[in-house]
N, C-alpha and C positions, 0 to 999 in steps of 0.2 A: 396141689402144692405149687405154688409159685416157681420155685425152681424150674421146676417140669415147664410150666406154661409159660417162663421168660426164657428156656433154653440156657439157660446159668446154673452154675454148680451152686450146691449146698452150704459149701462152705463161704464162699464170696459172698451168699447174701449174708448169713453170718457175720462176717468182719462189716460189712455197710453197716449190719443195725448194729451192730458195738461202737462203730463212730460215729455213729446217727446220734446214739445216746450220749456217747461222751460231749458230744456238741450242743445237744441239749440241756445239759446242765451248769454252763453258766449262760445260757438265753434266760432258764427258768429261775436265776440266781439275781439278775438284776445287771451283769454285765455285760451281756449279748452284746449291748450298742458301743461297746469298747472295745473289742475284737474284730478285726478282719480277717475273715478266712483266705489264704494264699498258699499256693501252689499248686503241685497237683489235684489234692481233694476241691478247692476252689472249679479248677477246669470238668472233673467227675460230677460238680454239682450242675453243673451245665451239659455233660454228657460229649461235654469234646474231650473227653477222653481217658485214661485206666485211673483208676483213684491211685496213687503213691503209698507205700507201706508208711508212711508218718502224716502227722497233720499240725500244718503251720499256721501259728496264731498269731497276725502282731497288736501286742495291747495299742491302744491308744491313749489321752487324757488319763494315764496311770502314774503315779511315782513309782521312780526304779529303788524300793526301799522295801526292806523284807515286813515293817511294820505295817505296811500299807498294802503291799500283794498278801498275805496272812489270813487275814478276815475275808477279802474274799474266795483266795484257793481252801480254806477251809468249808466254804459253804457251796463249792462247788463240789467237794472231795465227797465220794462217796463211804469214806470213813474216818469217821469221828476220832480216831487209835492216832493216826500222823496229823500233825500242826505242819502248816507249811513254815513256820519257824525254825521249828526241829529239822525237818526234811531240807530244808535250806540250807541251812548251817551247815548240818552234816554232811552233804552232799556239794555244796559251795552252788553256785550258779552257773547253768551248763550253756 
């Protein structure tokens, strides 16, 4: 087990591959080159040091328009059920 042989609990590697993957889906979505990854998980991907319970994304070359983030947070979303339309609206911009 990995765990064992990196001396790390179970569950830490756990959360890595949860944001490993959430990060992975807009790289394999076409927007990877329009996100920079910043803050703590940025300094964790270089291993100076503890990843942060959040992960901070700042779009680039995006309009700040729900019509335009939409089509992409949809095809990043791992469920077809919420539109980032609806979730937008509903939830206003945090």
């Amino acid at each position: 087990m990995r765990a064992r042989r990196e001396g790390r609990p179970t569950a830490e590697l756990l959360v890595l591959y949860v944001r490993e993957r959430f990060l992975y889906r807009p790289l394999i979505s076409g927007h990877g080159s329009q996100l920079v990854l910043e803050g703590g998980m940025l300094l964790a991907a270089f291993d100076e040091g503890r990843p942060t319970a959040d992960i901070d994304l700042l779009a680039t070359a995006v309009a700040d328009e729900v019509e335009t983030i939409s089509p992409s947070y949809d095809r990043c979303s791992p469920s077809k059920s919420t539109t980032a339309s609806s979730s937008l609206t509903e939830r206003g911009p945090r």
